[in-house]
GUKOL-928813 format. One record per residue (C-alpha): residue number from 1; residue in three letters; x, y, z. Coordinates in Angstrom, 2 decimals, always signed. Layout:
N
PT   seq   type         x         y         z
PT   NUM    ALA         X         Y         Z
...
! end
This chain:
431
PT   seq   type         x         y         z
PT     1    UNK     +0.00     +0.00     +0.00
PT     2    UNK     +1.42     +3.68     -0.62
PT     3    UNK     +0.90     +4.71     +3.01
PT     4    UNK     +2.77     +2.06     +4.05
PT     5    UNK     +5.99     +3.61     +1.67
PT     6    UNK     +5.37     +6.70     +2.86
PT     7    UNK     +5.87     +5.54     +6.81
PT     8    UNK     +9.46     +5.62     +7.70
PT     9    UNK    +11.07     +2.60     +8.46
PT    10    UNK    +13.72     +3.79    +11.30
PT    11    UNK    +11.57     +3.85    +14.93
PT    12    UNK    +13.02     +7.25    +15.30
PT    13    UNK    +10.82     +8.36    +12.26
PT    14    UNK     +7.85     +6.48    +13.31
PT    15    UNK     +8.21     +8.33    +16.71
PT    16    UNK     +8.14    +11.40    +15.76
PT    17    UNK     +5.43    +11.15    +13.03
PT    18    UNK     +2.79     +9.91    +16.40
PT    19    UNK     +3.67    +13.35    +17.98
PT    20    UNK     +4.17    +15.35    +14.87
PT    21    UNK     +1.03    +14.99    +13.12
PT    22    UNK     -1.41    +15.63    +16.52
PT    23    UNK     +0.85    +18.85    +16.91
PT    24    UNK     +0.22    +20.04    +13.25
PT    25    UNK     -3.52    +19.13    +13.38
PT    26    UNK     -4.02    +20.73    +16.76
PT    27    UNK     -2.26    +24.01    +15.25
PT    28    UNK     -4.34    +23.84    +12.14
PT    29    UNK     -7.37    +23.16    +13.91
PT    30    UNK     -6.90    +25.78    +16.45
PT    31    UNK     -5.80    +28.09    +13.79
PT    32    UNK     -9.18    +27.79    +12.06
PT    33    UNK    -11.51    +28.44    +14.56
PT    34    UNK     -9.44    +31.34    +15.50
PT    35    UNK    -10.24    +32.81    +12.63
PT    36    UNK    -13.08    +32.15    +11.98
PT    37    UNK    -14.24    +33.28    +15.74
PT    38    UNK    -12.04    +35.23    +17.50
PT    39    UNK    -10.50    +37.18    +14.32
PT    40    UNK    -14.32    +37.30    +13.23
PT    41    UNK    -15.62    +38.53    +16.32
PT    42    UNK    -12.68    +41.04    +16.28
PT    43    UNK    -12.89    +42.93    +13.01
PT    44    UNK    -16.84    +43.43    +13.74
PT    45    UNK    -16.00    +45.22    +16.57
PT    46    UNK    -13.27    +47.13    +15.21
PT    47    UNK    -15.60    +48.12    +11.79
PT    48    UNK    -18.02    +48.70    +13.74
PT    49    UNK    -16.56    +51.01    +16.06
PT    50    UNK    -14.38    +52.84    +12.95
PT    51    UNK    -18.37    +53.05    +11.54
PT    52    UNK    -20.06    +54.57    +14.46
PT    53    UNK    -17.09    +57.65    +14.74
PT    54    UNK    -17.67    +58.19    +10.80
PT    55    UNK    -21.65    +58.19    +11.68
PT    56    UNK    -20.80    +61.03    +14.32
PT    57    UNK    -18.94    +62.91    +11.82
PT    58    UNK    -21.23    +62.28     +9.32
PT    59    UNK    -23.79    +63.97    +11.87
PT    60    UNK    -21.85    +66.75    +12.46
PT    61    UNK    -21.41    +67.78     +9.05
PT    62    UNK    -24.94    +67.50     +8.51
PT    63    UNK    -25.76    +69.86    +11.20
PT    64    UNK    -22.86    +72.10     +9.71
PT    65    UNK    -20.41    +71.88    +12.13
PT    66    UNK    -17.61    +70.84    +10.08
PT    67    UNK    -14.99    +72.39    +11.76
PT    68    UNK    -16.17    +70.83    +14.89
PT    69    UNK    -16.38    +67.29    +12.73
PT    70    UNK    -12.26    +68.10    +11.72
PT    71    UNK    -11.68    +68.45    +15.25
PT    72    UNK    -13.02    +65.65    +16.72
PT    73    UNK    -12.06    +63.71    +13.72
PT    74    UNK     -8.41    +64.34    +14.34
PT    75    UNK     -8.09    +64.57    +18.21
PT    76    UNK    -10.57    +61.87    +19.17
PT    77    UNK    -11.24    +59.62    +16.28
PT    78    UNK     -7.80    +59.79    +14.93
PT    79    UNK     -9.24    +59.98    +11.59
PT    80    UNK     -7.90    +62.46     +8.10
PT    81    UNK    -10.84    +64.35     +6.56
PT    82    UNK    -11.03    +65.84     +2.82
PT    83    UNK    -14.00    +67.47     +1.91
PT    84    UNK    -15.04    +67.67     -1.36
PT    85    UNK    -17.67    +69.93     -2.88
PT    86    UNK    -19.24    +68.74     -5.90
PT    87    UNK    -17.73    +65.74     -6.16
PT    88    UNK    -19.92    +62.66     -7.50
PT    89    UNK    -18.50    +58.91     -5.68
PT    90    UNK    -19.64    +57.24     -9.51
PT    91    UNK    -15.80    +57.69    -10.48
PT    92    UNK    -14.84    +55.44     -7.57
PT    93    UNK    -14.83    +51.84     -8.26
PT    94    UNK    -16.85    +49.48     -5.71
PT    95    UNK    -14.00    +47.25     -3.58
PT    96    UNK    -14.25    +43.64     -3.86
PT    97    UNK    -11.43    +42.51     -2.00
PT    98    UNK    -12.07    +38.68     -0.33
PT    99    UNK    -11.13    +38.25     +3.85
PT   100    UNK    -13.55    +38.66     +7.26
PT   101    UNK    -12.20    +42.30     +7.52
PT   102    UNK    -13.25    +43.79     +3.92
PT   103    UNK    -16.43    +41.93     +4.61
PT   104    UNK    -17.36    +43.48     +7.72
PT   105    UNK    -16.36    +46.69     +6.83
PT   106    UNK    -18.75    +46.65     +4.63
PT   107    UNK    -21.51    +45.71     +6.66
PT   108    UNK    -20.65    +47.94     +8.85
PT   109    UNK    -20.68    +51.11     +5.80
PT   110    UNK    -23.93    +49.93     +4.80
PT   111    UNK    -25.85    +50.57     +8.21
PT   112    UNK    -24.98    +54.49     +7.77
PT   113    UNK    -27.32    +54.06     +4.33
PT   114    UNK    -25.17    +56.35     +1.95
PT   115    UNK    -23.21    +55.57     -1.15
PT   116    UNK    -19.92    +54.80     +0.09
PT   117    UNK    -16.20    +53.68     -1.35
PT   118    UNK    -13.49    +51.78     +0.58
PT   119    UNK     -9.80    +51.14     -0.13
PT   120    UNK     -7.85    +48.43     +1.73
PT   121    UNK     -5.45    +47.89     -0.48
PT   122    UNK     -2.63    +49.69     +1.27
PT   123    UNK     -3.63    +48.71     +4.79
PT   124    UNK     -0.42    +49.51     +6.02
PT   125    UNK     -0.59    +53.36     +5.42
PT   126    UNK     -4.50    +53.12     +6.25
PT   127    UNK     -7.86    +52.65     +5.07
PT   128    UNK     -9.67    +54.92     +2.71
PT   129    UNK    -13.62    +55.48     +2.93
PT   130    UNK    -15.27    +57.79     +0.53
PT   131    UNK    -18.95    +58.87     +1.97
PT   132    UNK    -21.42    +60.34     -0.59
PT   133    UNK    -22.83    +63.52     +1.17
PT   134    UNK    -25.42    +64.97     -0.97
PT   135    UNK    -23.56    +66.43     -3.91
PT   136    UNK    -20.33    +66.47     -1.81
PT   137    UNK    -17.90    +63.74     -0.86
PT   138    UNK    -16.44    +63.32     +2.51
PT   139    UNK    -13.06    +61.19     +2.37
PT   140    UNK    -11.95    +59.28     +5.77
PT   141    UNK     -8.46    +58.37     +5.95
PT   142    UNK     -8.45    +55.59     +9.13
PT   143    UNK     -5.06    +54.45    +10.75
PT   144    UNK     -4.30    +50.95    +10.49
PT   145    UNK     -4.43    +50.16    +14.23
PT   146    UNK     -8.28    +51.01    +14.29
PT   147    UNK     -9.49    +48.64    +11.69
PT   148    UNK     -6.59    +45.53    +12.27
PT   149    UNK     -5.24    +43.77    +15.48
PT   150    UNK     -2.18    +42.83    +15.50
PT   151    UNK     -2.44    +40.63    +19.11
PT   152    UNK     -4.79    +38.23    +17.06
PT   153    UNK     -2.01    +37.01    +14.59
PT   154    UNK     +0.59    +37.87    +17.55
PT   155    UNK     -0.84    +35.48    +19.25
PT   156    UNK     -1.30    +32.99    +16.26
PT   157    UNK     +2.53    +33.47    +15.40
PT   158    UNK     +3.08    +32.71    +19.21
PT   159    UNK     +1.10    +29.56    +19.34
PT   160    UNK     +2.52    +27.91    +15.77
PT   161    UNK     +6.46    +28.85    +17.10
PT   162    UNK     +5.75    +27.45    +20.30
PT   163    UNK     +4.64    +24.26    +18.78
PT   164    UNK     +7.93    +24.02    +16.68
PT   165    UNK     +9.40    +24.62    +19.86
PT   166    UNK     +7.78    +21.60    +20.93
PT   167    UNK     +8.49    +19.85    +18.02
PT   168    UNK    +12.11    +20.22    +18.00
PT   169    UNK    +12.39    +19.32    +21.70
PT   170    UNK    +10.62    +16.22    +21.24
PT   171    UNK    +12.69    +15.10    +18.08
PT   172    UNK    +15.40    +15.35    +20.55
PT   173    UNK    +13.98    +13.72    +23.41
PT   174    UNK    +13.05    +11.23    +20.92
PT   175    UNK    +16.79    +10.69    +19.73
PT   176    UNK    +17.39    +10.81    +23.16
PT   177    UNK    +15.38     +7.73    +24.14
PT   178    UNK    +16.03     +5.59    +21.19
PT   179    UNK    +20.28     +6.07    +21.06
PT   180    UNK    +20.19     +2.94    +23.78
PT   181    UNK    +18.16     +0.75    +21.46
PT   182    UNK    +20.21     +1.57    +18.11
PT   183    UNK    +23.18     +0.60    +20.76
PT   184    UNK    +21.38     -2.53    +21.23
PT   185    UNK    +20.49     -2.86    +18.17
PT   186    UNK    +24.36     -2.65    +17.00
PT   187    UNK    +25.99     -4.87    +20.18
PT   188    UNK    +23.09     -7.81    +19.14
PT   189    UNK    +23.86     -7.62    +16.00
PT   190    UNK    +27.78     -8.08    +16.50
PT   191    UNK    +27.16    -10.73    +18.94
PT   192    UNK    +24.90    -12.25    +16.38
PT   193    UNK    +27.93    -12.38    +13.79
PT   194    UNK    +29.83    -14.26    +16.00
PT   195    UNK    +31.87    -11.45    +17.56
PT   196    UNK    +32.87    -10.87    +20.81
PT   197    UNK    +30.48     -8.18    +21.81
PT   198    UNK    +30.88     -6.09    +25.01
PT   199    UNK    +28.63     -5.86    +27.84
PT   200    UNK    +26.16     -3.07    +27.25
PT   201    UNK    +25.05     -0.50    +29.91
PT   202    UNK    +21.27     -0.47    +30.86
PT   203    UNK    +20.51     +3.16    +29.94
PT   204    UNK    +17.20     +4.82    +28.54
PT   205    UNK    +13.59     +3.88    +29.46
PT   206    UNK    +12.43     +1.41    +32.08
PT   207    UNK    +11.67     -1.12    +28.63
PT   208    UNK    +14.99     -0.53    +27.06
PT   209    UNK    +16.93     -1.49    +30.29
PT   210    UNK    +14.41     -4.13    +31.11
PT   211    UNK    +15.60     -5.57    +27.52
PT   212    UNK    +19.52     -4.38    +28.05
PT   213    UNK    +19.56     -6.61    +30.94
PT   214    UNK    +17.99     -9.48    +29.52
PT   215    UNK    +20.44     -9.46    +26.00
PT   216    UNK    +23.10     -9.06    +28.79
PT   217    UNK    +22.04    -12.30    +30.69
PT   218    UNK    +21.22    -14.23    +27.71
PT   219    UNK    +25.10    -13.00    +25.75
PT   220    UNK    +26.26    -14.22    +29.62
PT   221    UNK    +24.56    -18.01    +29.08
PT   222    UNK    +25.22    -18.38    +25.65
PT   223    UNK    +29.30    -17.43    +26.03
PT   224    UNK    +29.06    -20.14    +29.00
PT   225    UNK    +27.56    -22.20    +27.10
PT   226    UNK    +29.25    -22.31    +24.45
PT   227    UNK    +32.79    -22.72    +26.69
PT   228    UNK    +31.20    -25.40    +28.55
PT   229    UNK    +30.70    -27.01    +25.09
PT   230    UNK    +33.68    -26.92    +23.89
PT   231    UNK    +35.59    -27.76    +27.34
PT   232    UNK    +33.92    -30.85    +27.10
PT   233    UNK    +34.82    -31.74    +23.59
PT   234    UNK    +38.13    -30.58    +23.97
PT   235    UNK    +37.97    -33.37    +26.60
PT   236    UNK    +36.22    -35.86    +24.78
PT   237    UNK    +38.90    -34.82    +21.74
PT   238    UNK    +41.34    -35.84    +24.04
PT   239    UNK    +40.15    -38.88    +25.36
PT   240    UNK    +39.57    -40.15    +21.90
PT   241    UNK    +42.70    -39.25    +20.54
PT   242    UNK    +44.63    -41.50    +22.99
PT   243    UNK    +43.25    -44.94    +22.23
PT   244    UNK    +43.17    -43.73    +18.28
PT   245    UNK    +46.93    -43.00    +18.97
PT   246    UNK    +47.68    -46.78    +20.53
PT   247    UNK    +45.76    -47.90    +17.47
PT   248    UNK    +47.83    -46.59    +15.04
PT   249    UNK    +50.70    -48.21    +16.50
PT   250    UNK    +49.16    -51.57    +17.26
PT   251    UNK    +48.26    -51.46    +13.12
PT   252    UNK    +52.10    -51.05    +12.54
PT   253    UNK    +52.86    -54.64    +14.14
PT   254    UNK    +49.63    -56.17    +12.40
PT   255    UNK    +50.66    -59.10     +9.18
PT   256    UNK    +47.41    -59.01     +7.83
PT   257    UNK    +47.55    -56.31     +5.19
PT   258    UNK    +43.82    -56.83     +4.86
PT   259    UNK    +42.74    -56.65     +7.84
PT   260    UNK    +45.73    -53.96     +8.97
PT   261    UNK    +44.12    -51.68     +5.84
PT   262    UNK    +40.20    -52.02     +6.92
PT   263    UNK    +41.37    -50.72    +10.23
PT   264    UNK    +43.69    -47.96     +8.91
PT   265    UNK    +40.15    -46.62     +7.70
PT   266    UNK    +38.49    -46.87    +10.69
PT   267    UNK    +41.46    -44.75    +11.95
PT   268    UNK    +41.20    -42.00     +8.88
PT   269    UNK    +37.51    -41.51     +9.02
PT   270    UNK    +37.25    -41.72    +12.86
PT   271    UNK    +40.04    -39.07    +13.20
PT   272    UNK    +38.40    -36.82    +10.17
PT   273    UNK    +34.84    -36.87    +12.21
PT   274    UNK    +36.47    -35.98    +15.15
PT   275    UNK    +38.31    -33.27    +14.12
PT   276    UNK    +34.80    -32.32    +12.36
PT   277    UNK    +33.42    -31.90    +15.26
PT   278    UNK    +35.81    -30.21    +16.88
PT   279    UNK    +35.72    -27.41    +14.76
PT   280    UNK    +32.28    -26.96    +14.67
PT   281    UNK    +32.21    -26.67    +18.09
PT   282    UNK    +34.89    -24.86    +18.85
PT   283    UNK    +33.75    -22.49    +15.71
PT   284    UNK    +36.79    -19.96    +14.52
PT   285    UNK    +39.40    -18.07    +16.29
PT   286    UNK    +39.33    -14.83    +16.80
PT   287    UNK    +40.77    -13.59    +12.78
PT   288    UNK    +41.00    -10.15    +11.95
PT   289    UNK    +39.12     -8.40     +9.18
PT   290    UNK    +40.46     -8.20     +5.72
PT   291    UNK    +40.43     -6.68     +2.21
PT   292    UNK    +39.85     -9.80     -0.06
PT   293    UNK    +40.36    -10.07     -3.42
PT   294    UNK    +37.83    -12.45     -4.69
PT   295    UNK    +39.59    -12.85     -8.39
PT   296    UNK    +42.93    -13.94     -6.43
PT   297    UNK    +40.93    -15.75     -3.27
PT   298    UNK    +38.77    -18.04     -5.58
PT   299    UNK    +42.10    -18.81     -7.64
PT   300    UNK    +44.07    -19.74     -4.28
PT   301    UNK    +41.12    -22.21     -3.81
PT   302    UNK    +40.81    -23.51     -6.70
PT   303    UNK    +44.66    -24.51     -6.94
PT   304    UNK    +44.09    -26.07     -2.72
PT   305    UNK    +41.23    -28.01     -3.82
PT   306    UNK    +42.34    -31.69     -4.35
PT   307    UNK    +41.17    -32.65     -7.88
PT   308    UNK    +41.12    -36.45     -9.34
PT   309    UNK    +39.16    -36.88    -11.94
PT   310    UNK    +37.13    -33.60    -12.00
PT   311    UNK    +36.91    -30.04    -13.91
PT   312    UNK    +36.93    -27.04    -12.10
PT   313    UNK    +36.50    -24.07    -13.71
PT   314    UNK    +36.57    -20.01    -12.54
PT   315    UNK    +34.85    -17.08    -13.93
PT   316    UNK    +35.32    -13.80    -12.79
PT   317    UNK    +33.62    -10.94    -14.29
PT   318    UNK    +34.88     -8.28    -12.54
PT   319    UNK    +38.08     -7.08     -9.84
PT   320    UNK    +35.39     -7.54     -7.05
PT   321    UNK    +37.02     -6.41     -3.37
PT   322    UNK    +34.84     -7.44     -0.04
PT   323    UNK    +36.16     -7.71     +3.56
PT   324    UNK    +36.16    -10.29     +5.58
PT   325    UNK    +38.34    -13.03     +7.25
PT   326    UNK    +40.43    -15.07     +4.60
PT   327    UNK    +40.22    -18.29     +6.38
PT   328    UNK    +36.90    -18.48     +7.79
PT   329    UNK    +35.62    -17.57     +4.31
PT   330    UNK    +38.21    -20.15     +2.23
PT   331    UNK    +37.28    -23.42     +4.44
PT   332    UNK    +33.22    -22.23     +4.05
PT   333    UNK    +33.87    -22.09     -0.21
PT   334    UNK    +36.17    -25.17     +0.10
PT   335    UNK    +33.98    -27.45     +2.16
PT   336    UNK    +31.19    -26.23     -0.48
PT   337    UNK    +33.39    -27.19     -3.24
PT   338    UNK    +34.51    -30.49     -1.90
PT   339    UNK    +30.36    -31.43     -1.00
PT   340    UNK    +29.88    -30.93     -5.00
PT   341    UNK    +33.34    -32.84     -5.91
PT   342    UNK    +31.82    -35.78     -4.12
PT   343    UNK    +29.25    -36.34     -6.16
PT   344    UNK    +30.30    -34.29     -9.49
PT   345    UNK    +32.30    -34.44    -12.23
PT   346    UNK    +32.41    -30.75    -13.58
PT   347    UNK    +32.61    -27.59    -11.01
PT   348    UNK    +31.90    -24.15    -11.99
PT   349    UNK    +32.75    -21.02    -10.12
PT   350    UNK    +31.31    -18.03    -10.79
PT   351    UNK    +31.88    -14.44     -9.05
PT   352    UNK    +29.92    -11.63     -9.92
PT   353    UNK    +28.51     -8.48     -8.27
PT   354    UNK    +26.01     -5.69     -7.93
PT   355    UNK    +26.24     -2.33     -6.09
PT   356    UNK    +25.74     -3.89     -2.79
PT   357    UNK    +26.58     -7.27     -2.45
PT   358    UNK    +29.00     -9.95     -4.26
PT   359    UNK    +27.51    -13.31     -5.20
PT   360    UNK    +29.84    -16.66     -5.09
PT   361    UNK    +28.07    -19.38     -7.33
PT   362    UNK    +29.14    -23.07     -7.44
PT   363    UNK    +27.95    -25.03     -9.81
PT   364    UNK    +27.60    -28.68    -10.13
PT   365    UNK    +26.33    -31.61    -12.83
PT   366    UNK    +25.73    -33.92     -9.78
PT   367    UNK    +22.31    -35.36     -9.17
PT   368    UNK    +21.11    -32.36     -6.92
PT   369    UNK    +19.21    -32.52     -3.73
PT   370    UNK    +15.73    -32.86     -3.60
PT   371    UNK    +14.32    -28.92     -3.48
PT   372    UNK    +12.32    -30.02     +0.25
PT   373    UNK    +15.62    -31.08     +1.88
PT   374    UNK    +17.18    -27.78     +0.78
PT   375    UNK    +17.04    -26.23     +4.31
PT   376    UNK    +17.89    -29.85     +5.86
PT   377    UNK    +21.08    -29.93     +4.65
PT   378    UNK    +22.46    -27.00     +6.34
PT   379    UNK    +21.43    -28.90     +9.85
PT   380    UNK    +24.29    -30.67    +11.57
PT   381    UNK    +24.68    -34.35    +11.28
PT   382    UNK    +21.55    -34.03     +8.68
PT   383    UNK    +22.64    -36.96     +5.87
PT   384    UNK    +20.13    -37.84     +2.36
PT   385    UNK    +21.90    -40.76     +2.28
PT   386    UNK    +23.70    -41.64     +5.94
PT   387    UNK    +25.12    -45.17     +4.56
PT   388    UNK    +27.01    -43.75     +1.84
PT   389    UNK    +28.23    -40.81     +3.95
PT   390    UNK    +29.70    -42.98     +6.82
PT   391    UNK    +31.58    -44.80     +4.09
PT   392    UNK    +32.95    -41.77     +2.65
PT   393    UNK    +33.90    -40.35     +6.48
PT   394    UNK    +31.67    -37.49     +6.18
PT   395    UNK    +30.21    -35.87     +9.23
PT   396    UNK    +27.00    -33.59     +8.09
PT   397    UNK    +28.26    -31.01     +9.25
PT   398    UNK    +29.95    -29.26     +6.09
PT   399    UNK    +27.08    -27.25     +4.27
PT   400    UNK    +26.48    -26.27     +8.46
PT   401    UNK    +29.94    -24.78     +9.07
PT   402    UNK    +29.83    -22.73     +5.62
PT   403    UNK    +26.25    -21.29     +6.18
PT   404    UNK    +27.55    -20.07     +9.89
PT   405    UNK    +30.91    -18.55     +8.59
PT   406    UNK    +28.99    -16.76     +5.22
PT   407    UNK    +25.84    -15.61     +8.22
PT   408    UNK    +28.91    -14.25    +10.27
PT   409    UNK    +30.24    -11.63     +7.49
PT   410    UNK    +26.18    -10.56     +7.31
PT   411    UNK    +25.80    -12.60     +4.50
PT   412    UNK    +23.60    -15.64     +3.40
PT   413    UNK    +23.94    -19.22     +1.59
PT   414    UNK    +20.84    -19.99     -0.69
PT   415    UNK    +20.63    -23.41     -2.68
PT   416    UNK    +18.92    -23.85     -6.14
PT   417    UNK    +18.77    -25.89     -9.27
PT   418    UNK    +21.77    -25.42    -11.75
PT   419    UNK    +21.42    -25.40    -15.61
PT   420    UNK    +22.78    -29.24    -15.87
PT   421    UNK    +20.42    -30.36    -13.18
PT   422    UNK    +23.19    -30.73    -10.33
PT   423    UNK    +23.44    -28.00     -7.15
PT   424    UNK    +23.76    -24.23     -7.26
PT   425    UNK    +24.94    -22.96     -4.02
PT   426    UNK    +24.60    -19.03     -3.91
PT   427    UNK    +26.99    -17.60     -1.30
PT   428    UNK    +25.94    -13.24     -1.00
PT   429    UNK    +28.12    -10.81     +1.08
PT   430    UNK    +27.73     -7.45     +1.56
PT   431    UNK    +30.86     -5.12     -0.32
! end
């Protein structure tokens, strides 16, 4: 829906638009009943009380006391008078303008039943009125303060600056409140990646420390955990690797090279799940971030990958550069590569990119994976076929360890169909 574009996505946006727009409403709302009341109300008063002082001169002139009507005119009405004999109003164009004081102005002229004329035009240097007087034409000029209050849009002026007032102090009270939970946001995020994250202060609103604490407690079990987890295989490592060890030697004084080569097996792929699952486990050592190469990385792969009776081929369109750690990243791509070499004949390679992200596609001519099990597969010690696995030494836990290295750059591992009918694994990273 087109509202829903036009909501900001940040919290900080969304904040502000829940105070902003009751502000703005209130201020427009207000606003219009001002003036159509209280302004309303106002320039009646004022045209009416401009109207009743020309009546009184009007009076006065009648009776012929116009020097009596200049006088008062000019020390108590605080009015200009031009008197002109002879003079017809007809060359004086009727006033149209639009607005509530023009309008009451008028209604105001048109109780004193003469022909009249009215300029506002020039409000600032006053108001002309033209009364017809019998043949002669009596011309009012009126000062500005007696037909226009300024308090009115004073207090208008005062009431919309006040509410930016408002309006900026909430925007930063706003930032204010939500600078712990972008904090948050940022420490669960690196923790997420697999990064050592610090402890984060509880700070902000009684919600935002209530969930502070509880990331706090829950980074605090899960870093226990996970040493607990791999004390104990580092002990169970250990433990296996000693009777593995006496094995190897008792094989050395065996005759039976039939026998003494079914058991050297046993040794191989029991030591090659082990060490399997010590690394998954244990996960990666702390490696610093790098500028990679991709067009020299995949190459170094390539040339490490042990190739029999398979084609591997590269293509890379462009000098793509990402960051990232170089061997966290090369044992994810290899153990890819070496799934597909298992049950391939022909690998190809692909690197490309986009303004954003990089994409690493590995293409096989194997006999794919059935598109249901496509999320399986990245589960540990998930097998399609466990008998055939076992005899090869694998573990399950390849396609597992590359999805959690590529998730720990902020990237993601996606699986597909490729043109020959094999697997297309899809590794993205950010640039």
């Amino acid at each position: 829906m087109i509202y829903r574009k036009l909501i900001p996505s940040s919290l900080l946006g969304r904040s502000l638009i829940i105070v902003f727009i009751p502000v703005i409403t209130l201020v427009i709302i207000t606003a219009s009943i001002f003036y159509q009341t209280s302004w309303n109300i106002i320039s009646k008063r004022l045209s009416q009380s401009v109207v009743a002082d020309i009546n009184v001169i009007v009076k006065l002139i009648d009776s012929d006391l116009k020097f009596k009507a200049f006088r008062v005119a000019k020390e108590d009405f605080k009015m200009k008078l031009v008197y002109k004999k002879d003079t017809d109003l007809n060359p004086f164009s009727f006033r149209t303008e639009r607005g509530i004081l023009t309008r009451r102005l008028r209604q105001a002229l048109e109780e004193l039943n003469k022909p009249f004329f009215y300029d506002l035009s020039n409000l600032d240097q006053g108001a002309k009125i033209a009364i017809q007087l019998n043949q002669d034409l009596l011309i009012i000029s009126v000062d500005k303060d007696r037909l226009y209050s300024e308090s009115a849009f004073v207090f208008l002026l005062w009431m919309i600056f006040s509410s930016l007032i408002l309006l900026i102090l909430a925007y930063f009270f706003m930032k204010g409140q939500i600078k712990p939970l972008k904090r948050l946001a940022i420490i669960a995020e690196t923790f997420g990646r697999g990064l050592d994250a610090p402890e984060l202060k509880a700070s902000g609103a009684l919600e935002i420390r209530q969930t502070t604490t509880a990331f706090n407690q829950m980074r605090t079990r899960i870093k226990r955990f996970l040493k607990q987890r791999t004390d104990m295989l580092a002990g169970v490592s250990h433990d296996l690797r000693t009777p593995l060890t006496r094995m190897k030697l008792q094989l050395s004084l065996m005759k039976d090279d039939k026998a003494k080569k079914e058991l050297e097996n046993d040794i191989v792929e029991m030591t090659a799940m082990l060490d399997s699952y010590v690394s998954f486990v244990r996960g990666e050592a702390p490696e610093p971030i790098e500028q990679i190469n991709l067009k020299d990385f995949i190459h170094e792969i390539s040339k490490n990958v042990k190739i029999k009776n398979h084609k591997l081929t590269t293509e890379i369109k462009n000098n793509i550069l990402t960051s990232g750690r170089p061997l966290q990243l090369k044992r994810s791509i290899m153990n890819i590569i070496e799934n597909s070499l298992r049950y391939a004949d022909i690998i190809d390679v692909e690197v490309s990119n986009d303004e954003e992200n990089c994409y690493i596609s590995i293409s096989d001519n194997g006999t794919g994976i059935p598109e249901k099990n496509y999320e399986d597969v990245f589960k540990p010690f998930f097998t399609l076929d466990p008998s055939r696995n076992k005899l090869k030494g694998e573990s399950g836990l390849g396609l597992t360890i590359a999805r959690d290295i590529v998730r720990s750059h902020g990237g993601e591992i996606k699986l597909t169909k490729s043109i020959s009918g094999g697997l297309k694994t899809i590794i993205n990273l950010p640039l």
